[in-house]
C-alpha positions as CSV (number, residue, x, y, z in Angstrom):
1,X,0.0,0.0,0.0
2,X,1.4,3.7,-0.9
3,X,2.2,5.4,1.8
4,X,-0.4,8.3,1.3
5,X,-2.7,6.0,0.7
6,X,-5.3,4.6,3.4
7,X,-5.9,0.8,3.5
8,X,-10.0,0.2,3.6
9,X,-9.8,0.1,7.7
10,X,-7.3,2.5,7.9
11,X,-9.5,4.7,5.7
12,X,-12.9,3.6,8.0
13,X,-10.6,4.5,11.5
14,X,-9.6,7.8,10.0
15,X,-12.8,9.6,9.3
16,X,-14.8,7.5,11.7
17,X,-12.1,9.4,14.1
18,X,-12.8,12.9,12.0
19,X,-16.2,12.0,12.6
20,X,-16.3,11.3,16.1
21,X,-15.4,14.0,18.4
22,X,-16.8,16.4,20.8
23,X,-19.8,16.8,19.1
24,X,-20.7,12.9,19.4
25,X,-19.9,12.9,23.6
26,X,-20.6,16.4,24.2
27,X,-23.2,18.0,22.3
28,X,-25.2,15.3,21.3
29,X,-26.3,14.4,24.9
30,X,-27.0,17.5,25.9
31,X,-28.8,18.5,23.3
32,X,-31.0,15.6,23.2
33,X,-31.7,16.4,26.9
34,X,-32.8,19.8,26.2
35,X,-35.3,18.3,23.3
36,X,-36.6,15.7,25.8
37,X,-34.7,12.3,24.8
38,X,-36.5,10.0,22.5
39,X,-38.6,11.7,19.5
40,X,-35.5,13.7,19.1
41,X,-33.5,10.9,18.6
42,X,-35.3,9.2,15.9
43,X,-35.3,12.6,14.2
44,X,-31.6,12.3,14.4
45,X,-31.4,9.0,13.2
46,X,-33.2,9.7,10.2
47,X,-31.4,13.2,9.2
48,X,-28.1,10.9,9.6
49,X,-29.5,8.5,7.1
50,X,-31.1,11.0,4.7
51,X,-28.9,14.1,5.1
52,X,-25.5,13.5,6.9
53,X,-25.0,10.2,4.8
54,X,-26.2,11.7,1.4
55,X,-23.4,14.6,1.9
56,X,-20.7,12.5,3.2
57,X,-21.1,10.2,0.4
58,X,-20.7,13.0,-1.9
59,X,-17.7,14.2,-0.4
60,X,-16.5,10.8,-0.6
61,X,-17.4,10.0,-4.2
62,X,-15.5,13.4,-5.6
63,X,-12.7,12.6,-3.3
64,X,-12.4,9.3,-4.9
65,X,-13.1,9.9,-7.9
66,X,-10.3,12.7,-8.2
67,X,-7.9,11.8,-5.7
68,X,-6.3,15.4,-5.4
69,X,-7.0,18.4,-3.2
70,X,-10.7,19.9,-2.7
71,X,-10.0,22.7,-5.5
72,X,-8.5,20.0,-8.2
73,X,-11.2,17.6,-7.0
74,X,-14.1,19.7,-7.7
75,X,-12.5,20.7,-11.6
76,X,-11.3,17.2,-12.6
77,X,-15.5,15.8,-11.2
78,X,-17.0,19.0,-13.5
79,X,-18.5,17.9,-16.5
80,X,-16.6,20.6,-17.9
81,X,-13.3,20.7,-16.8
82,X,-14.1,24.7,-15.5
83,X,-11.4,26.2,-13.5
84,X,-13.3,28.2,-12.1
85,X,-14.6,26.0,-10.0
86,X,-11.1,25.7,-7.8
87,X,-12.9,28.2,-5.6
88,X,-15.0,25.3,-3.9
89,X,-11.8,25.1,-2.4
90,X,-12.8,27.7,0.2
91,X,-13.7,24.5,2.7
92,X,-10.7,24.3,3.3
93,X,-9.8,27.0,5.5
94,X,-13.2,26.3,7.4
95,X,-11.4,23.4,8.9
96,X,-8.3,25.8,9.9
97,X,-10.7,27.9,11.7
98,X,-12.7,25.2,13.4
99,X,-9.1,23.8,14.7
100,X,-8.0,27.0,16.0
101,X,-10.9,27.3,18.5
102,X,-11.5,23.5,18.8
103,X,-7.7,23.1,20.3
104,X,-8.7,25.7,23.0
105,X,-12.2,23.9,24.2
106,X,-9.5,20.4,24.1
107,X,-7.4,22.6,26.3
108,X,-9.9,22.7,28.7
109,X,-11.0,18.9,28.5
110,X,-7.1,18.2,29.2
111,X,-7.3,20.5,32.4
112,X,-10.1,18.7,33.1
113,X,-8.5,15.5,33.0
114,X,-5.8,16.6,35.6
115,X,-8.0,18.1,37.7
116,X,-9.8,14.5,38.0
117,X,-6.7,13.3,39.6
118,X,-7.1,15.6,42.3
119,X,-10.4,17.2,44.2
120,X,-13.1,17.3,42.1
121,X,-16.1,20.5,42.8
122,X,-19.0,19.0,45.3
123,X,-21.4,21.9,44.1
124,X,-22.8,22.9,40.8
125,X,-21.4,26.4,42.1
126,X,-18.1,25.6,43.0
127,X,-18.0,23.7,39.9
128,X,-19.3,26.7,37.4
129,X,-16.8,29.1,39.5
130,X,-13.7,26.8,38.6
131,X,-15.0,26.6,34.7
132,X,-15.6,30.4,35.0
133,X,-12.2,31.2,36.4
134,X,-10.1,28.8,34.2
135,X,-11.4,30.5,30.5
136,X,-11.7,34.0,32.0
137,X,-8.4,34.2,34.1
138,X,-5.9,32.0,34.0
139,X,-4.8,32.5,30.5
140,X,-1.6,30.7,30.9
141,X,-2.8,27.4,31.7
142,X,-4.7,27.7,28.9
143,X,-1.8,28.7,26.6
144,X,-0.4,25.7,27.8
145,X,-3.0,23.2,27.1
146,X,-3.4,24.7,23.8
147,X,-0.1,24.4,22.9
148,X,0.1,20.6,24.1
149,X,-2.9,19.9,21.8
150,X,-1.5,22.2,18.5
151,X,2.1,20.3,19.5
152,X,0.5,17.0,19.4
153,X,-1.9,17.6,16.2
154,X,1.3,19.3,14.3
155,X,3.8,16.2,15.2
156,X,1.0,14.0,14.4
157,X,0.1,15.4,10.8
158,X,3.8,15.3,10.4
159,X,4.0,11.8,9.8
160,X,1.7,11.8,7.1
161,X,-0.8,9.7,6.0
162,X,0.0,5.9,6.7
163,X,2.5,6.5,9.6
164,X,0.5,10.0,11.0
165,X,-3.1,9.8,10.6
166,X,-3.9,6.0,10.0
167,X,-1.6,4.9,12.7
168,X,-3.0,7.7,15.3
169,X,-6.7,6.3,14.0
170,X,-5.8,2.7,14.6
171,X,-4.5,3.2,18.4
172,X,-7.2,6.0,19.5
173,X,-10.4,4.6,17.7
174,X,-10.0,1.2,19.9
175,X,-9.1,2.8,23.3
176,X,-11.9,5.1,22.9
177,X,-14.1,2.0,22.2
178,X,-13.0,0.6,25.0
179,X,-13.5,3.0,27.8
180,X,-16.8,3.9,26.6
181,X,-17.1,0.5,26.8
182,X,-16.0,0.4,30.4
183,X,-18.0,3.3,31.0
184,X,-21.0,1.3,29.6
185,X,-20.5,-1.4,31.8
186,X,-20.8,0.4,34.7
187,X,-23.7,2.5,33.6
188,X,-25.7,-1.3,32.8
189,X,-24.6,-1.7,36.9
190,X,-26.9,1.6,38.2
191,X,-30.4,1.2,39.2
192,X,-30.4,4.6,36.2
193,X,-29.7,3.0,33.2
194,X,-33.5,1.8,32.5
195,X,-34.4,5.3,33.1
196,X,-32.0,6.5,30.4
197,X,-33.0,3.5,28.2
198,X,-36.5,4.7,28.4
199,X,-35.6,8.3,27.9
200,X,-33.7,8.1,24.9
201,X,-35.9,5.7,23.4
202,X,-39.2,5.7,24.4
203,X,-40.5,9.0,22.1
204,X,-42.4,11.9,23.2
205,X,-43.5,14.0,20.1
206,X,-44.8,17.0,22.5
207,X,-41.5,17.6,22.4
208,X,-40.6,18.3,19.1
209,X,-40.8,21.6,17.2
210,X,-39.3,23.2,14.5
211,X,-36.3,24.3,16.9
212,X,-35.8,20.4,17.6
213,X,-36.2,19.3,14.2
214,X,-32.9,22.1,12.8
215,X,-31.3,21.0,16.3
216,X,-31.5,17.4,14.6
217,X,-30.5,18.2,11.3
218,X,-27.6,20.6,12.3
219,X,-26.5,17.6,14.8
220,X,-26.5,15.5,12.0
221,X,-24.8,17.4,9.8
222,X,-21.9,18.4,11.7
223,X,-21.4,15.5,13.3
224,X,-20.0,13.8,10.1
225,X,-17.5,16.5,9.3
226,X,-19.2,18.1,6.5
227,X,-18.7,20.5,4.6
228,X,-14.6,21.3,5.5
229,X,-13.8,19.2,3.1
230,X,-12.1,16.1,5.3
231,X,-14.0,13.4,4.1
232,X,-13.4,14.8,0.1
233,X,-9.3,14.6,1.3
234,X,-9.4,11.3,3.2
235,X,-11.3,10.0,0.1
236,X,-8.7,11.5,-2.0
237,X,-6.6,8.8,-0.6
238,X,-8.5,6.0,-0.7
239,X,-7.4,3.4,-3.4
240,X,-10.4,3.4,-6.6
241,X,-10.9,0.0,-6.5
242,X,-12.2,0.3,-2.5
243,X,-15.7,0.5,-2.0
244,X,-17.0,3.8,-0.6
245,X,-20.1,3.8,-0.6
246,X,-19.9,0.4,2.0
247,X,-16.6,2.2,3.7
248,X,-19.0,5.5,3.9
249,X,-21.9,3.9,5.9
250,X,-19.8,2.0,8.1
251,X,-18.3,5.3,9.2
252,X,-22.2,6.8,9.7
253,X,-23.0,3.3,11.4
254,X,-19.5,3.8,14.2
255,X,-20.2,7.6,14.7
256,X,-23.8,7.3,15.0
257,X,-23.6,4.1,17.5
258,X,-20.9,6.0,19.9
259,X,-23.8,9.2,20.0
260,X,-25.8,7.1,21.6
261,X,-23.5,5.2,24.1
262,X,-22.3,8.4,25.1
263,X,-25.9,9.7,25.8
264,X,-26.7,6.2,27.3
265,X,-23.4,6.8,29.4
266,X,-24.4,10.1,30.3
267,X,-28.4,10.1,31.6
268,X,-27.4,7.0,33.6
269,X,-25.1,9.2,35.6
270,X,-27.1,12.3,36.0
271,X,-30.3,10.5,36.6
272,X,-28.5,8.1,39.2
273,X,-27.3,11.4,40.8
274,X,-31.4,12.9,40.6
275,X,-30.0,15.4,38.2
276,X,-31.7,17.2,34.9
277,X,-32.0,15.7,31.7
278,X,-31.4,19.1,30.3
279,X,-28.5,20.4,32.1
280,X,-27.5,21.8,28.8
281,X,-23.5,23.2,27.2
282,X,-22.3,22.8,30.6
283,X,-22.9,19.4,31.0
284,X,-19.4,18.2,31.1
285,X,-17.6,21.1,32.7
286,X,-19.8,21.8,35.9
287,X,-22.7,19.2,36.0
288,X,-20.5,15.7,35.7
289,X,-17.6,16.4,37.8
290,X,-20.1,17.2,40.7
291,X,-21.7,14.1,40.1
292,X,-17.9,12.6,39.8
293,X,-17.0,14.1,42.9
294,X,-20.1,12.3,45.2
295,X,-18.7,8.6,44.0
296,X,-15.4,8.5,45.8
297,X,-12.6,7.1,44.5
298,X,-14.9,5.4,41.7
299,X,-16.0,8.5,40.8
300,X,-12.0,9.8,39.9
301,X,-11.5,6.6,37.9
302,X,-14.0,7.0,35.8
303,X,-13.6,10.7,36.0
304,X,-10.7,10.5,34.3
305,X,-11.7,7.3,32.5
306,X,-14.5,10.1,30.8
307,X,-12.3,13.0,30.2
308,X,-9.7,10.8,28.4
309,X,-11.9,9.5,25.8
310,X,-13.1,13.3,24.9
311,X,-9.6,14.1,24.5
312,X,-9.3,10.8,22.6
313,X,-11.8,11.7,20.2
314,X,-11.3,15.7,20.3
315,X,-7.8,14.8,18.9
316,X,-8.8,12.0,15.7
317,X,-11.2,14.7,14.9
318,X,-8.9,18.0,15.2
319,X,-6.0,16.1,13.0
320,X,-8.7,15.7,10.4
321,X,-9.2,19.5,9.8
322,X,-5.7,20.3,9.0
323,X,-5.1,17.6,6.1
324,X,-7.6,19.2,3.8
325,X,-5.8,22.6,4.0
326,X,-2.0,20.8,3.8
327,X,-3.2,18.7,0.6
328,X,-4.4,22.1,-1.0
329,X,-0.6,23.9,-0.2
330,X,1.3,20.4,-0.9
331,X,-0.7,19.6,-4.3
332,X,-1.5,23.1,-5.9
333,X,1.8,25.2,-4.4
334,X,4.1,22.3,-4.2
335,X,5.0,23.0,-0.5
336,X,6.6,20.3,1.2
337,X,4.2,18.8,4.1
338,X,6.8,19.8,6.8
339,X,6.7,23.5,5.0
340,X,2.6,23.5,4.8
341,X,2.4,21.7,8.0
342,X,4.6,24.6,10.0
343,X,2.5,27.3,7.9
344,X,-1.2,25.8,8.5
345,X,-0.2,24.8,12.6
346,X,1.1,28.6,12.6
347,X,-1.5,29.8,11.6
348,X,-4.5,27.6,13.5
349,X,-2.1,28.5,16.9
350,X,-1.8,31.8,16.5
351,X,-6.0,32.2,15.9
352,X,-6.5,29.8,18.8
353,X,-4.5,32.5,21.1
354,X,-6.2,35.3,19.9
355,X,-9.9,33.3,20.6
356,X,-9.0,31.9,23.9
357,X,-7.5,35.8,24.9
358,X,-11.3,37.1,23.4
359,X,-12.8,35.2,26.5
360,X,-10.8,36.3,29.2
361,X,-11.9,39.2,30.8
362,X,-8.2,41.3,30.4
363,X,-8.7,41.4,26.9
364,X,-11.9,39.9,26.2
365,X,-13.2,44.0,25.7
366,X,-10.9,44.4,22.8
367,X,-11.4,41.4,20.8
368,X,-15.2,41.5,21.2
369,X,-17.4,43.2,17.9
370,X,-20.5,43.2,17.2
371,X,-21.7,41.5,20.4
372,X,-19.7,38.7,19.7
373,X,-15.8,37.9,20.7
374,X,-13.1,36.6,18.8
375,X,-14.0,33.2,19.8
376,X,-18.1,33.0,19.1
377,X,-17.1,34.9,15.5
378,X,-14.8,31.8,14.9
379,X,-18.1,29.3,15.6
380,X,-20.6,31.0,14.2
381,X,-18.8,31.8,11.1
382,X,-17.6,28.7,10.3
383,X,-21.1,26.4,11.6
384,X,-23.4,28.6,10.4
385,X,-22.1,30.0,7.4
386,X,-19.2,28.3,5.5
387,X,-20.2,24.6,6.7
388,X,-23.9,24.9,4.9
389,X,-22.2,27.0,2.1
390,X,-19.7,24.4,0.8
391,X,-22.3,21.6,1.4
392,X,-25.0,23.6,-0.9
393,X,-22.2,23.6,-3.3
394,X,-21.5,20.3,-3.3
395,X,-24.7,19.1,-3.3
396,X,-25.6,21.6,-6.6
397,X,-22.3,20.7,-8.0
398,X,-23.0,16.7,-8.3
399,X,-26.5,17.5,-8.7
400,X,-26.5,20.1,-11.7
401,X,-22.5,20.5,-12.9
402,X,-21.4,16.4,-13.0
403,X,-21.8,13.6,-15.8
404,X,-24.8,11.4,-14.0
405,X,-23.5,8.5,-16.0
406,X,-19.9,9.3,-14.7
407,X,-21.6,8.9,-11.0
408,X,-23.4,5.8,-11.9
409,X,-20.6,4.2,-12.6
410,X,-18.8,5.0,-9.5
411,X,-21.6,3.7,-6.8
412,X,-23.5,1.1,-8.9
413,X,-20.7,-1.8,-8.8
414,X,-20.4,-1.2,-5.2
415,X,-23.9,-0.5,-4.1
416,X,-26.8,-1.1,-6.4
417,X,-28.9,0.8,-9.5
418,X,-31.6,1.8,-7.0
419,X,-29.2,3.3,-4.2
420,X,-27.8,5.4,-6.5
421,X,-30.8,6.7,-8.0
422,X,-32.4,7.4,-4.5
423,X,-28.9,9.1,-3.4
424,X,-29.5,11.6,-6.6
425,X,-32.4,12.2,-6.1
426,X,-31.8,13.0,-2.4
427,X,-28.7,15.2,-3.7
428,X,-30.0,17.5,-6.3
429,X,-33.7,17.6,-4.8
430,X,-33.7,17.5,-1.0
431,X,-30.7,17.8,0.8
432,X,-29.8,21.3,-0.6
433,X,-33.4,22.3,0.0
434,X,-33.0,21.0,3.6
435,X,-29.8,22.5,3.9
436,X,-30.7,25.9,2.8
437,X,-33.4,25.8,5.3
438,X,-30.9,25.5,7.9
439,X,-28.7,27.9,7.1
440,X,-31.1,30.5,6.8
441,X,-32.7,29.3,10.3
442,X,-29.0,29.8,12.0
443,X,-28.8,33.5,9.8
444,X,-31.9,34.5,11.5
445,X,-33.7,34.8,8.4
446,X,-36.5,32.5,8.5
């Protein structure tokens, strides 16, 4: 096998890894907490099958197809061979972006991991005081943390393909398996995981609204990685005669599956400790290490057991936003990857300092505009516009601007005449339409 090339589990590892991340052990839990559990889950589940899959295997099948960087990708797919279209290329810096803030919030987790080996909060106060302090005034701990995590990325990206990002993927993705796994276990051991069962399974449609159902989408959206253009690169070096479109919903099947062992996970322990379903963005940085704290010397282990796998998967996913942006300087400029490597880590560090200074409250004043600091711009620009943008042009780029018979070639010998034909549909109909809704919902628009 080439060494920039993925093997097929390598390949599965890899953007599972992109895949899986914060959002997946974080953010899904408490979101589905603050929609009320169950109806909001099967919503999720089918905007992963009909949207997040449909977009991730057009990604995928572009990727393939071209095997080059986003902007050569999207020319050498066009029906037409139109330059022009080397400015879908503009993912990739989304990914940079994402990465620079990203690094800072896996900062934090990494505190939080230390921490666990010591005293853990015993009050929700305490707890939100500590959280409050840490991203507001001590500024060089966090410089720290965020240079371990932008070290690590950097040194990891380094190695390349084979030896960086498959070999990260195939040491990471099983431990974090396995202490979810661990975690599992002991949730299947409290009197609170029938609870949680019922609660994330047992639907109650009162709950859903329109706000739920773009909750559910976005969720399902981002969860995957679209729209930065990772799943197009780690495509790009997958080997044409491997079958993408069964590598592609293996991936949907791993990322999906740890969601909901995480949320399992997580409503065991807060309904065990008579906590809120919804206890909302601060679930894992003030309401679980309370709950922590109350279980002894269990409660480090697994403590630090839980703050492990974040970082885990906070790290398979932040080394999958970089590659996009070094194949686009290493293929089109002809950098070197140590060269683009030191450029794009410079670059991603430097924006991570300037959004973790935003939220402290020495500088915070000056990096804030428009109601927003340095660090909210970074989300909200990249989440809510450039993530919907490059998947609307993706999804009108295979839709309107690609040879259908070129595309039918490409999934029918590894799916099957009527996959494809429901994927197209879904891709030049649907999922734009869906999309567009979305993004115009997070604009304030509609």
């Amino acid at each position: 096998m080439l060494k920039n090339h993925f093997s097929r589990v390598g390949f599965i590892l890899a953007a599972a890894g992109s895949a899986v991340g914060l959002g997946n052990i974080w953010k899904f839990p408490y979101i589905t907490g603050e929609y009320g559990g169950g109806a909001f889950v099967l919503v999720y589940l089918l905007a992963i099958v009909f949207i997040g899959l449909t977009v991730f295997l057009a990604e995928a099948v572009i990727g393939q197809n071209a095997q080059a960087d986003v902007a050569t990708s999207f020319i050498k797919t066009s029906k037409s061979k139109n330059k022009n279209w080397k400015f879908a290329g503009f993912m990739i810096f989304t990914g940079l972006i994402i990465l620079s803030f990203y690094s800072v919030v896996l900062g934090w987790i990494l505190n939080y991991v230390f921490t666990s080996f010591g005293t853990l909060p015993t009050e929700a106060s305490a707890a939100g005081q500590a959280f409050e302090t840490l991203i507001t005034k001590d500024i060089g701990s966090q410089i720290v943390y965020h240079t371990i995590i932008a070290g690590s990325v950097i040194f990891i990206v380094l190695k390349g393909i084979k030896a960086g990002i498959e070999k990260l993927n195939l040491i990471l993705m099983p431990l974090l398996a396995l202490i979810l796994f661990g975690l599992l276990i002991y949730a299947l051991t409290l009197d609170s995981f029938s609870t949680a069962v019922s609660f994330m399974f047992s639907p109650d449609w009162s709950k859903i609204d329109g706000n739920a159902l773009l909750a559910a989408l976005g969720q399902a959206f981002f969860t995957l990685s679209l729209g930065v253009g990772t799943i197009l690169t780690y495509s790009a070096s997958l080997p044409k005669h491997e079958n993408f479109v069964k590598s592609s919903v293996m991936v949907a099947i791993v990322d999906t599956a740890i969601a909901l062992i995480a949320g399992l996970i997580i409503f065991s322990f807060l309904f065990e400790a008579g906590a809120k379903s919804a206890a909302g963005p601060g679930l894992v940085f003030i309401s679980l290490p309370v709950i922590f704290s109350g279980w002894g010397m269990l409660g480090q282990i697994i403590a630090v057991s839980f703050f492990v796998a974040l970082v885990f998967a906070g790290i398979t996913s932040a080394v999958s936003m970089i590659e996009p942006s070094l194949k686009f300087f290493i293929d089109r400029f002809n950098m070197t990857r140590k060269k683009a490597t030191i450029m794009c880590g410079s670059i991603f560090y430097i924006l991570g300092i300037i959004a973790l200074l935003s939220m402290s409250s020495a500088y915070g004043g000056s990096l804030t505009f428009f109601g927003k600091n340095a660090f909210d711009w970074m989300d909200f620009i990249t989440s809510s516009v450039m993530m919907p943008i490059a998947a609307i042009v993706t999804c009108i780029f295979l839709g309107y601007f690609v040879d259908k018979d070129m595309l039918k070639q490409k999934f029918v010998p590894n799916s099957s005449l009527a996959v494809f034909n429901a994927w197209y549909f879904l891709i030049k109909f649907l999922v734009p339409l869906a999309i567009i809704i979305l993004f115009l919902n997070k604009l304030g628009i509609i």
